[in-house]
LUMROTOR-777908 format. One line per 4 residues: number of its first residue (from 0); their letters; for each residue z, x, y of C-alpha. Coordinates in steps of 0.1 Angstrom, whole numbers, plus 5000, padded with zeros to 4 digits. Each point is the difference from the previous one (the first is absolute). Example, Ala and Ser with C-alpha at 12.3 -4.5 7.8 and 13.67 -1.06 7.14 Angstrom:
2
0) AS) 5078 5123 4955; 4993 5014 5034 .
This chain:
749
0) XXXX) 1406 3216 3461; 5028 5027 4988; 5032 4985 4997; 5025 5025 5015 .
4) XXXX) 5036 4991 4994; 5023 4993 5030; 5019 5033 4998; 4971 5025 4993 .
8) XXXX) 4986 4984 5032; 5022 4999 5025; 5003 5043 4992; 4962 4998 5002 .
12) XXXX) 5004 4986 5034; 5026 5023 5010; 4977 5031 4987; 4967 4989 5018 .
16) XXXX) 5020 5001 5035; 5014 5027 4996; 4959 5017 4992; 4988 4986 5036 .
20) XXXX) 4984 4970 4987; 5014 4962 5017; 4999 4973 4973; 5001 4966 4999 .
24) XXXX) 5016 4981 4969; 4967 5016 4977; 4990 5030 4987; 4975 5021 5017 .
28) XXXX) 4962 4993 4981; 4971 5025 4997; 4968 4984 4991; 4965 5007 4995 .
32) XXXX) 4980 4967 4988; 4967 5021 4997; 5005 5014 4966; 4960 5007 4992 .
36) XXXX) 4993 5043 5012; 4983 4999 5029; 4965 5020 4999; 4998 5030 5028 .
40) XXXX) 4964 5013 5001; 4997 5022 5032; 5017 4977 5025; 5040 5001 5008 .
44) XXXX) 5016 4964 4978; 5028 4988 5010; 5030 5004 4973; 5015 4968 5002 .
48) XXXX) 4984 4975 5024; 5020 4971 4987; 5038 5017 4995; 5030 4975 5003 .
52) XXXX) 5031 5013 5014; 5029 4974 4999; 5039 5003 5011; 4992 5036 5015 .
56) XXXX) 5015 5011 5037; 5000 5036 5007; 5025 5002 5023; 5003 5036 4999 .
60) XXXX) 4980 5027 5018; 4997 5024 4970; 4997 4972 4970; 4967 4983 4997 .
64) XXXX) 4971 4999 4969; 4972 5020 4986; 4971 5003 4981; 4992 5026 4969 .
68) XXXX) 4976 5011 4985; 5010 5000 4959; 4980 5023 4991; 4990 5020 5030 .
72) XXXX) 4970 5023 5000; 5006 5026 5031; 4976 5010 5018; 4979 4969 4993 .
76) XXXX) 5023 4967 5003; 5005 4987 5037; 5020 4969 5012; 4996 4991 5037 .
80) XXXX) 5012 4971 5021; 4993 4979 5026; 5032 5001 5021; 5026 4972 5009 .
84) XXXX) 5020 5004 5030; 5032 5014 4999; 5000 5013 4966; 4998 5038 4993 .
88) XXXX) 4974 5010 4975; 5001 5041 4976; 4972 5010 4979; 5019 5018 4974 .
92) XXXX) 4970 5025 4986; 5022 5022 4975; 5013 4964 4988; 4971 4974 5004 .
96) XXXX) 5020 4979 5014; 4996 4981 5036; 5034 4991 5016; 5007 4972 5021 .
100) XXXX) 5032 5000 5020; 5013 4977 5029; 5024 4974 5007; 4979 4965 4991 .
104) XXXX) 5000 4968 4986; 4981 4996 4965; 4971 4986 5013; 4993 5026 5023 .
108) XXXX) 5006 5027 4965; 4977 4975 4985; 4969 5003 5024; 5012 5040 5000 .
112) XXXX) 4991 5002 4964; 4969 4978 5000; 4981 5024 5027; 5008 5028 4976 .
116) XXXX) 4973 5013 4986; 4982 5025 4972; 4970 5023 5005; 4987 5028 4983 .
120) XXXX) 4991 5039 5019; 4988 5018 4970; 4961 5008 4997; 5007 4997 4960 .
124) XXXX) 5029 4975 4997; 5016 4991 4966; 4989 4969 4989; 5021 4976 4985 .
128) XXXX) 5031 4977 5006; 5027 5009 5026; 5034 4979 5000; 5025 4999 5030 .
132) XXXX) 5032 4990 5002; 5012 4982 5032; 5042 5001 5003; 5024 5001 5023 .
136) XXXX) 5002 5034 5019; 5032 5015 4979; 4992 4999 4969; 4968 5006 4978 .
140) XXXX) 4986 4975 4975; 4976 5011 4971; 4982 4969 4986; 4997 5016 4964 .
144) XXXX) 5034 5001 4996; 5010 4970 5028; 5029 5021 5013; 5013 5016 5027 .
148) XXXX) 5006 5036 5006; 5021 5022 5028; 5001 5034 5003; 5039 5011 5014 .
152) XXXX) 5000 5029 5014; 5039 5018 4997; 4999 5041 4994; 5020 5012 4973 .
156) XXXX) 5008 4969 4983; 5007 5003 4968; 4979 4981 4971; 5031 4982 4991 .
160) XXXX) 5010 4988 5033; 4964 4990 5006; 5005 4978 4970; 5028 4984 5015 .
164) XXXX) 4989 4998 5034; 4966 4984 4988; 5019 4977 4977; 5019 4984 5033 .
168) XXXX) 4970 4990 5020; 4980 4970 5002; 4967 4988 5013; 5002 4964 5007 .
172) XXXX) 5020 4995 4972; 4983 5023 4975; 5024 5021 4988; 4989 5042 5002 .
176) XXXX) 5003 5027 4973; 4989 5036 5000; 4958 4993 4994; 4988 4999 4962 .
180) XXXX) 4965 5009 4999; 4976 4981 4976; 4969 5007 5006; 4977 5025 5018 .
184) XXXX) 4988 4980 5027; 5039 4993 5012; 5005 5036 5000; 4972 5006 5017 .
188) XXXX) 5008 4972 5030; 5040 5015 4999; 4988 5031 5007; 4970 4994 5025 .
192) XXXX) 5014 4971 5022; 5042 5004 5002; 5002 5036 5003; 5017 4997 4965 .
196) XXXX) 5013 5042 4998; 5035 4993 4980; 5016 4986 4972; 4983 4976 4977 .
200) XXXX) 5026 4978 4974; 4996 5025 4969; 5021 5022 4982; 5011 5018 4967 .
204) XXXX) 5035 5003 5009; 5009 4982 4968; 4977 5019 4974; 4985 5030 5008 .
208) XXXX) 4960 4995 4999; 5006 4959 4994; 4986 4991 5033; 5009 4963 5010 .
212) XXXX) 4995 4976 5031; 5037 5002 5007; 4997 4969 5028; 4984 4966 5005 .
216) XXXX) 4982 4974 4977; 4991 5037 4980; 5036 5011 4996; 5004 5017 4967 .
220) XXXX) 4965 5003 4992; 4986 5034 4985; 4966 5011 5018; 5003 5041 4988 .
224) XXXX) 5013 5022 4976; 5000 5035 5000; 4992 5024 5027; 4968 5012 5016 .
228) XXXX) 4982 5002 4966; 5017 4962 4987; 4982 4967 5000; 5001 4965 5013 .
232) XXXX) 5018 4972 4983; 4986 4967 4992; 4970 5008 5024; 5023 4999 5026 .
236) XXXX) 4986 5022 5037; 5012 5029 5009; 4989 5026 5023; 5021 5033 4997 .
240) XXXX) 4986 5031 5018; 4986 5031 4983; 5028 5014 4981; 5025 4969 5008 .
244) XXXX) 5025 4990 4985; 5013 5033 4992; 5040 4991 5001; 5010 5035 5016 .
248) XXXX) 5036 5001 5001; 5009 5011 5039; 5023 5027 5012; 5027 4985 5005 .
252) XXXX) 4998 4983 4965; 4984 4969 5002; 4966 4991 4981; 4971 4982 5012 .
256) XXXX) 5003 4960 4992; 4989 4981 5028; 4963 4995 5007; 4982 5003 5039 .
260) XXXX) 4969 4997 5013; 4983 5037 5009; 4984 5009 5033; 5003 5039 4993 .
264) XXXX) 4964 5021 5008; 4982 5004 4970; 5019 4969 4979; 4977 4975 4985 .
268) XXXX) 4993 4977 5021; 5026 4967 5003; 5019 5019 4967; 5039 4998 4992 .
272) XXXX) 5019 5027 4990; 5040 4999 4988; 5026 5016 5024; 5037 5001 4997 .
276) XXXX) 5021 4967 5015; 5005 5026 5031; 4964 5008 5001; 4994 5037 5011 .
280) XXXX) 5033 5005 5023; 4998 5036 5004; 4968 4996 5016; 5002 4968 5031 .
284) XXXX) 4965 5010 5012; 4984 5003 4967; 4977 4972 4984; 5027 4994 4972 .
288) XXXX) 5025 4988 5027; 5003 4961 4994; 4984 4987 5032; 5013 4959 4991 .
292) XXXX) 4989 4976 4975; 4975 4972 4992; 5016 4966 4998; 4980 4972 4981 .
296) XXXX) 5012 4961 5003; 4985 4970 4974; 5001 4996 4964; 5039 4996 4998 .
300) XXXX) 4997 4965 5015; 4985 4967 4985; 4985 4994 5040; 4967 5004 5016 .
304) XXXX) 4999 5001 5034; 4968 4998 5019; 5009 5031 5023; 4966 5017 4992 .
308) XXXX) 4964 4988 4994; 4969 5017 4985; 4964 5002 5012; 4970 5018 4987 .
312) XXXX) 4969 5014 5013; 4969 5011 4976; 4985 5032 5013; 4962 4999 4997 .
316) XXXX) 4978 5029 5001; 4980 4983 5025; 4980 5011 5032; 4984 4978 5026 .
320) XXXX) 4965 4997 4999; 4988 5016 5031; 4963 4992 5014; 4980 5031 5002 .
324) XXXX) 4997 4992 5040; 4972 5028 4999; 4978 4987 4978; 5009 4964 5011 .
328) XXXX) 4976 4985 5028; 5020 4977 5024; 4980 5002 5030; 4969 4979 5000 .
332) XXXX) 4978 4999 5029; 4971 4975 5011; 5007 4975 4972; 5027 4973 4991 .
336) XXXX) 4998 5007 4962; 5004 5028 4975; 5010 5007 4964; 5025 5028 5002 .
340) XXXX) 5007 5022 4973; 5036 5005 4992; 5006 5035 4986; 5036 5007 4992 .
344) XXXX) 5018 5038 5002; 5007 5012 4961; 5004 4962 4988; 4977 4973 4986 .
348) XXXX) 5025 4965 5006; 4990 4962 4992; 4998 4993 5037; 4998 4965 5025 .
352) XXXX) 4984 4996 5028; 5004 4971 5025; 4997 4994 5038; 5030 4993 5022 .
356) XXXX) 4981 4984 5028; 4989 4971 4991; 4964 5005 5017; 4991 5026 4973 .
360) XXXX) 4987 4997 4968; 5005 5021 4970; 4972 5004 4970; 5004 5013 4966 .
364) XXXX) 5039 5006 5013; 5011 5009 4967; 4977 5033 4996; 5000 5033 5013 .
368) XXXX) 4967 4993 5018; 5006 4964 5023; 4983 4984 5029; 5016 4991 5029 .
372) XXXX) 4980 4979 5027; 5014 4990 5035; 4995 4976 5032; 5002 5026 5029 .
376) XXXX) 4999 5036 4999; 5039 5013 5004; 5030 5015 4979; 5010 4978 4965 .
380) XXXX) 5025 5005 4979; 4999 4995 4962; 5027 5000 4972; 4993 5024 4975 .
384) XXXX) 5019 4995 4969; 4999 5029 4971; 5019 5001 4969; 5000 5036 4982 .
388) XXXX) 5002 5012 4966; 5039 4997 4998; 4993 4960 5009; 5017 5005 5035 .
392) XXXX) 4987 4981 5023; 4992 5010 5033; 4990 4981 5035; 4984 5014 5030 .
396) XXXX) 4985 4991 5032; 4964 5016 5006; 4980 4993 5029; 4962 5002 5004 .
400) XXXX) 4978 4996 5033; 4972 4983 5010; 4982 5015 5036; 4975 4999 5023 .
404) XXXX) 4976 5029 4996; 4994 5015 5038; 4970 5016 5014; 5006 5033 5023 .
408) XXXX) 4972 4988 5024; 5008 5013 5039; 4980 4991 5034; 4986 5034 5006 .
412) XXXX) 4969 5005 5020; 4980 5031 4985; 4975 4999 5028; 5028 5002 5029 .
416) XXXX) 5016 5025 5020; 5037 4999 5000; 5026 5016 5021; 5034 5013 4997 .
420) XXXX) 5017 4967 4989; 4982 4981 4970; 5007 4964 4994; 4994 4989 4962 .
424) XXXX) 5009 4968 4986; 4998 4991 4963; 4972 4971 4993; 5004 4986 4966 .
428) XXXX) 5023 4975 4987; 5039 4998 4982; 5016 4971 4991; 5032 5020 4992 .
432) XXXX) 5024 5025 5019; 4974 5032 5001; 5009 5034 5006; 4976 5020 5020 .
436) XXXX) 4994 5037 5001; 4980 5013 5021; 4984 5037 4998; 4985 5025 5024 .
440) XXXX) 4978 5036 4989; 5015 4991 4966; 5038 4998 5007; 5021 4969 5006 .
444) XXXX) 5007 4993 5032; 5020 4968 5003; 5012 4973 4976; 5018 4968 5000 .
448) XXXX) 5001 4967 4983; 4980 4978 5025; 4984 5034 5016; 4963 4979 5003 .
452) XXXX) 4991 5021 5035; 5006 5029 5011; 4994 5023 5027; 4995 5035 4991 .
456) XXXX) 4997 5032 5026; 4970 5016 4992; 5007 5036 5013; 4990 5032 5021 .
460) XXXX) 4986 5019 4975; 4963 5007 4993; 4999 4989 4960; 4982 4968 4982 .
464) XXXX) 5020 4975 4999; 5004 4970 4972; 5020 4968 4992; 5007 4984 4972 .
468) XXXX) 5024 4972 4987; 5025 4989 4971; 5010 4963 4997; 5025 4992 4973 .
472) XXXX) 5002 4961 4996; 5036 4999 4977; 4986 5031 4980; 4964 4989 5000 .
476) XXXX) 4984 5028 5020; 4966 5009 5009; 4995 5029 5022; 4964 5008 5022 .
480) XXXX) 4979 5032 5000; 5006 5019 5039; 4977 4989 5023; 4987 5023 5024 .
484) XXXX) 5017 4994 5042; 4978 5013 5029; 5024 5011 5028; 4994 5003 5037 .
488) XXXX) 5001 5036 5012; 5041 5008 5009; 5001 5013 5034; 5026 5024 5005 .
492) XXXX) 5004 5004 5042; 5023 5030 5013; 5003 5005 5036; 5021 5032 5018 .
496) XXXX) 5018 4989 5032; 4997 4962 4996; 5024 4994 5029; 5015 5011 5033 .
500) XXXX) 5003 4999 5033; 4963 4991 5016; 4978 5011 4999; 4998 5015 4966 .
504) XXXX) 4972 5013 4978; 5000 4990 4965; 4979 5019 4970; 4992 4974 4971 .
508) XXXX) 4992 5014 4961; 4982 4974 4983; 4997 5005 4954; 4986 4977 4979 .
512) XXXX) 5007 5002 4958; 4963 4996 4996; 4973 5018 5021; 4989 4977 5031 .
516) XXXX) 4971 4995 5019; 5011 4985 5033; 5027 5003 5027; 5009 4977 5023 .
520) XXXX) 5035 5005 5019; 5013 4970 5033; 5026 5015 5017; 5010 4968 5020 .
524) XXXX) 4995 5010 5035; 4961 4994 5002; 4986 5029 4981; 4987 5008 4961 .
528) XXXX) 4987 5027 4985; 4983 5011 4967; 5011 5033 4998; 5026 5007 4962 .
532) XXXX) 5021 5018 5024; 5003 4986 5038; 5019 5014 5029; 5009 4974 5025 .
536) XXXX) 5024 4997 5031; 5022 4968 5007; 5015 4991 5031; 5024 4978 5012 .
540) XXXX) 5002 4989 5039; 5025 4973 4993; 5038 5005 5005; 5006 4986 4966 .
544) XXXX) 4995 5010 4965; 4960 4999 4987; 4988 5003 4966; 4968 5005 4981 .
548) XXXX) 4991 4984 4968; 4972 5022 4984; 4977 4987 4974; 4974 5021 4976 .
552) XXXX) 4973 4984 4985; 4983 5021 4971; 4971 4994 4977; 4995 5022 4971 .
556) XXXX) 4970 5010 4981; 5000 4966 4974; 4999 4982 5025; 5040 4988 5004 .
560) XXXX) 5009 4994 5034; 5043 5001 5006; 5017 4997 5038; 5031 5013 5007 .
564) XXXX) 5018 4989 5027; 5033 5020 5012; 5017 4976 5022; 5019 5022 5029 .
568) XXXX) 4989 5033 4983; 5001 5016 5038; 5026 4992 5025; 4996 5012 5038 .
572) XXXX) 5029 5001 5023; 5005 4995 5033; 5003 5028 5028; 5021 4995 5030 .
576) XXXX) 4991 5013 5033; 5024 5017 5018; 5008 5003 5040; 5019 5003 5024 .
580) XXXX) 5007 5005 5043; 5027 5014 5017; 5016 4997 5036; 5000 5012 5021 .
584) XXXX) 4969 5025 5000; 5013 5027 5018; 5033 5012 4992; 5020 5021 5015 .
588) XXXX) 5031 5021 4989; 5022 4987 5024; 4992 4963 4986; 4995 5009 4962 .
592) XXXX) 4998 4965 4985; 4969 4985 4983; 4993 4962 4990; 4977 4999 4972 .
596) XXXX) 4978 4965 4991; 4989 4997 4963; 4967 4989 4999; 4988 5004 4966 .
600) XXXX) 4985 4976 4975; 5009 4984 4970; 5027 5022 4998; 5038 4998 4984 .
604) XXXX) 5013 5033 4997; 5002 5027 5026; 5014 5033 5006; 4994 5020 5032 .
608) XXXX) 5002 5031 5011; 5006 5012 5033; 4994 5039 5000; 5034 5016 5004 .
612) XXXX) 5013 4997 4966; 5010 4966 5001; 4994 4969 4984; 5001 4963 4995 .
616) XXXX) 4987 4967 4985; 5006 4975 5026; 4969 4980 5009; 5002 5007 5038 .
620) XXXX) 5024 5026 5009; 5011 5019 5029; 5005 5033 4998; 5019 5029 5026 .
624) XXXX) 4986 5032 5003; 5024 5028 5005; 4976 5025 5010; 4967 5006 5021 .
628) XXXX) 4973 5007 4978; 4969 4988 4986; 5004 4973 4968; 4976 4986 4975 .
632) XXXX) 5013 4970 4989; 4989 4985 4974; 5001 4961 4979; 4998 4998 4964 .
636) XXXX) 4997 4961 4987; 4997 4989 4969; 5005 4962 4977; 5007 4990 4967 .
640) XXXX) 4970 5016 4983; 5011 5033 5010; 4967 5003 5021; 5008 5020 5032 .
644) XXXX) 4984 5010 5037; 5011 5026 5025; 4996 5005 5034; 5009 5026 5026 .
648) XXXX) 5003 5004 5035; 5013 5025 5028; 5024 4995 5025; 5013 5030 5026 .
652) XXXX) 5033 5002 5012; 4998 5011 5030; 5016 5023 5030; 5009 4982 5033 .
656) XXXX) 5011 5024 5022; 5032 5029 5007; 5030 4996 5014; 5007 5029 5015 .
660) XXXX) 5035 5009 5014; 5008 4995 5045; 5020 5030 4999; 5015 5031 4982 .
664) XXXX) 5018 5031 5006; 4998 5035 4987; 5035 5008 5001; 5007 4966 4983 .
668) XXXX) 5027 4999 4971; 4974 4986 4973; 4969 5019 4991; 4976 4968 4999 .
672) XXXX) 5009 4995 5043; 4997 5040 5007; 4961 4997 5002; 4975 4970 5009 .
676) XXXX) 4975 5000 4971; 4973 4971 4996; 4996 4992 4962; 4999 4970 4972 .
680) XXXX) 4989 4996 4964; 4964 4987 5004; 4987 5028 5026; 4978 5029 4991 .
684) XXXX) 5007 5036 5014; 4960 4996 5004; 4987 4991 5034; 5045 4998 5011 .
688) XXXX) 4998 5010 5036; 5035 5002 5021; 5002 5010 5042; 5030 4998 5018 .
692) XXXX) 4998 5001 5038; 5023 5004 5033; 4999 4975 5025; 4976 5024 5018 .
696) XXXX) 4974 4998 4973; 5007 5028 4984; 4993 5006 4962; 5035 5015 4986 .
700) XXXX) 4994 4998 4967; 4973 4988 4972; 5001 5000 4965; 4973 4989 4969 .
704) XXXX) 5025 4996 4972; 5024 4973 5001; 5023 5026 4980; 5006 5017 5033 .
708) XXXX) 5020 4982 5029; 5010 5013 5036; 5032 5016 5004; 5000 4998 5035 .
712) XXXX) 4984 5033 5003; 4971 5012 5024; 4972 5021 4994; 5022 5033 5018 .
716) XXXX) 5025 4991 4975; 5026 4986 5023; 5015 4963 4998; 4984 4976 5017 .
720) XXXX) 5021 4983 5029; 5020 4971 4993; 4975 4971 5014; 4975 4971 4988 .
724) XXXX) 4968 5016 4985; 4972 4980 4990; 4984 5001 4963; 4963 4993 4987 .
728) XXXX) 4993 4997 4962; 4970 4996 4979; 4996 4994 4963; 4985 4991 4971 .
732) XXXX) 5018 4979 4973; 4996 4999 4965; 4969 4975 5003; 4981 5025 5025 .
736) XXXX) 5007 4980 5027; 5007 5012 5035; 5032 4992 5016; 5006 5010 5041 .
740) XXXX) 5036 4997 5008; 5017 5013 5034; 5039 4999 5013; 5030 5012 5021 .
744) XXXX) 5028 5023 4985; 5030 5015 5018; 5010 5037 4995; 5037 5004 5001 .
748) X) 5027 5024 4997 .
């Protein structure tokens, strides 16, 4: 245990708050107990599976631990993680280094770093040993040298206040100085994994050309002397760049004595060179402008602290033996025993083979050629265990099966006729779950684990026809030749007008896909026929709905016989019967108004029409005639099906007889009364016949147009006396009826 005096702790403690870390009364403690390199072959290793992590709570979002890779190879080195809650996790590429950060206890950081873990992504990796270095998050360890290393980043600093500035911090009470640089692989990790562009702890400030360490456990210690063209002292490292140091003296007077590390295109690569204490002033975006500087804590102090630990990983050139799966059989059908032949892809391993069910048994498992017997035929699963030439061993599972070997066999009857729908159902025997595929004229047609019938639709068209099947018992398969299907001739029936309103006449086409020799069509009403091509008339005398279900039976020339039946192919209507009376029979224009009585049949719909433009669809209407004449009126009913009937009738309206006026005058005020004329719509001028007479018998006047009236005139020309004269009138009316009418009418004036 390090014994750390009173005082020196308690500023320990004080420091280690102050970085985001809670502590008890002890020091944090980084350890890794596995100190043996782990061996990574092809598969990810974890880092450090067994890492100890003692007194460490993060307790501050941006603080936390990580994991480097020493000597990092880009490009090829990988770390990966399984993740812990609550803890952030940055894969650092330019760096090799995997950050964890979080607010957590230790033991949560310590199950963080143990799911950390290394692979390799290069085809051609570099072999040999990589180191990491797990730390706490701010600062960098390099196990080489077992210190730590910042990287400060303050533009424009000067080399001297760098010094100083280094010289004042502390790193769990390691005390910092301006970074001496030993040895190649600590330049190399300053450079690659802190970002370490600034000033290292060299100079010649004193000397011109003596080069010393001028801080740390180094301080006054001579590495260089000369310029670009001088040498190493003691075998001491150094890494100047091309042409570097050169000790130019700047503008302003000063001379190059203070040593950096270059990032400048074209430099060598993780070089130094020697600037002024200023740097490059005159130029703040230049690569000569100091950018910080690279702090280094231990060696000052007689005290270890375990705030690191170390793991290593040997990189093999290995590959996993991969089985050559197609040259490999791992299907065997029909038998519960085979030797198998293990062939492996560009590899030749010391291999193992052994069963992991129990039931199985494993022959000669220690050679590339082993038999492997089992109980039941099924899926097993063996261990195969390989070790290659690098003596990395390997493990994988395999799996070999065992199955049933099927028969395509199908109950198919060569010698019988089938028809449209074909029924097959597979006849051999599975143990296992069997996928069936069934094929017709050479293409699949359905498939389906379990598929063992089938029904398939043999078609309209006039070709051969075949079927075949494809049973696949867990990848044992065995498929049939096609067997040849007979088919029933397809009867294709057409038919023009198939319903309607009876009766209707129906025309029937009849094809077949193969020639046929025989016709035989039932129409369902009684009758049949053998003609391809009938004609036949259906009727319906019901007041509902009738249909017809037509069947075809056809035999063609091998022989095959196929009915079709077309249930209600035709459907027949029913027509209603119209009729109607009307009262009374004779009507006459005085009395205009007819009663009509519906008498039709089966009937729903009706729409009447009584002659003188107007209309109605009342069942039994009356109508009012507004004008003598002669009318054919007629009924139109129909129903649902749109079936109709019409009938018509005639009906007169008549003429009953003129009123003709008892008096008149010829010197009246009002033409109409000046003359006595006998006249009404309804009577012809043909056959009109008009005699007045005087009370002595006496014909005074006679007219045979009803256009011309007596104006009280006789034949002399002379009025008439006033008096009573008698009148006689005959007619005929619009019917050709007679009419005989006689009356009185007083002259007056």
């Amino acid at each position: 245990m390090i014994d750390i005096k009173p005082v020196f702790l308690c500023l320990l403690l004080w420091f280690l708050g102050c970085t985001g870390f809670v502590l008890g009364q002890n020091v944090p403690v980084i350890e890794n107990t596995d100190t043996e390199p782990i061996v990574y072959c092809s598969d990810s290793v974890y880092v450090a599976r067994n890492i100890s992590l003692q007194n460490i709570q993060i307790d501050a979002a941006d603080k936390g631990m990580k994991v480097s890779i020493v000597n990092y190879e880009r490009d090829e080195d990988k770390l990966g993680y399984e993740p812990v809650a609550s803890l952030n996790y940055n894969w650092n590429n330019s760096k090799g280094t995997l950050e964890i950060s979080g607010t957590a206890t230790d033991e949560q950081y310590q199950e963080a770093i143990s799911k950390v873990y290394y692979y390799n992504e290069s085809g051609t990796r570099s072999v040999g040993f990589r180191e990491f270095a797990i730390s706490l998050l701010d600062a960098d360890y390099l196990p080489h040298t077992k210190h730590f290393y910042q990287f400060i980043s303050d533009r424009g600093i000067r080399w001297t206040e760098a010094k100083t500035a280094a010289e004042n911090r502390t790193y769990y009470g390691l005390q910092g100085y301006l970074a001496t640089i030993l040895y190649g692989v600590e330049n190399d990790f300053i450079y690659s994994k802190i970002d370490g562009v600034g000033w290292i702890g060299a100079n010649d400030a004193k000397t011109q050309g003596e080069w010393i360490w001028a801080t740390g456990p180094e301080a006054g210690t001579q590495f260089w002397q000369g310029t670009s063209g001088g040498t190493t002292i003691g075998g001491n490292y150094a890494n100047w760049n091309t042409g570097e140091p050169n000790n130019l003296r700047k503008s302003w007077g000063d001379y190059e004595n203070y040593a950096h590390m270059v990032v400048a295109p074209g430099s060598k690569a993780k070089s130094w060179n020697d600037l002024s204490d200023e740097g490059d002033r005159n130029d703040p975006d230049g690569y000569y402008y100091p950018q910080g500087y690279v702090v280094e804590f231990g060696g000052l102090e007689n005290l270890e602290l375990q705030l690191s630990a170390t793991a290593y990983i040997e990189v093999r050139e290995s590959k996993r033996p991969e089985l050559d799966y197609t040259k490999i059989q791992t299907l065997f059908c029909g038998t519960m025993s085979a030797t198998v032949d293990l062939i492996f892809l560009d590899s030749n391993p010391l291999v193992e083979l052994t069963p992991l069910d129990a039931d199985a048994t494993v022959d000669d498992g220690l050679t590339l050629k082993p038999t492997i017997s089992v109980p039941d035929y099924g899926k097993y699963y063996f261990q195969l265990n390989t070790i290659d030439q690098a003596s990395c061993p390997y493990s994988d599972t395999v799996m070999f099966e065992f199955h049933n070997q099927p028969e395509a066999i199908f109950d198919l009857d060569s010698n019988e006729c089938y028809g449209y729908n074909l029924q097959l159902s597979y006849i051999g025997e599975i143990v296992e779950e069997t996928e069936f595929t069934w094929y017709y004229n050479d293409a699949e047609f359905d498939s389906g684990i379990g598929l063992d019938s089938i029904t398939l639709p043999l078609g309209f068209e006039n070709i051969d026809r075949s079927v075949a099947l494809k049973v696949n018992e867990q990848g044992c398969i065995d498929t049939s030749s096609p067997q040849e299907v007979k088919v029933k001739p397809n009867i294709i029936v057409s038919v023009e007008n198939p319903e309607g309103c009876s009766p209707i006449t129906a025309e029937f086409t009849a094809t077949t896909n193969k020639p046929a020799e025989t016709y035989l069509w039932d129409f369902n009403d009684g009758n049949t026929t053998t003609d391809q091509s009938p004609i036949h008339t259906f009727l319906n005398p019901d007041d509902v709905r009738k249909t017809f279900d037509i069947s075809l039976t056809v035999i063609d020339l091998n022989g095959c016989e196929n009915t079709a039946v077309y249930d209600t192919l035709v459907k027949v209507y029913p027509v209603p019967a119209a009729g109607f009376d009307f009262y009374p029979e004779e009507v006459l224009i005085t009395n205009p108004q007819v009663n009509f009585t519906n008498t039709s049949h089966a009937a729903s719909l009706y729409f009447w029409d009584f002659g003188d433009s107007t209309f109605t669809d009342e069942k039994d209407p009356i109508h009012r005639y507004s004008a003598m004449g002669i009318y054919n009126v007629s009924l139109e009913v129909g129903n649902n099906f749109d079936c109709t009937d019409t009938i018509v009738k005639q009906l007169s309206i008549a003429f009953d007889k003129l009123n003709p006026p008892t008096v008149f005058s010829p010197n009246a005020p009002n033409t109409e009364d000046q003359e006595f004329r006998l006249y009404a719509e309804g009577v012809l001028n043909e056959g009109y016949n008009l005699m007045i007479f005087n009370r002595w018998g006496e014909v005074v006047f006679e007219s045979n147009s009803q256009e011309n009236g007596w104006d009280g005139k006789m034949g002399n020309g002379k009025f008439a006396p006033s008096g009573v004269y008698t009148w006689v009138l005959e007619y005929n009316d619009f019917r050709g009826e007679l009419h005989k009418q006689k009356g009185n009418v007083t002259l007056l004036f």
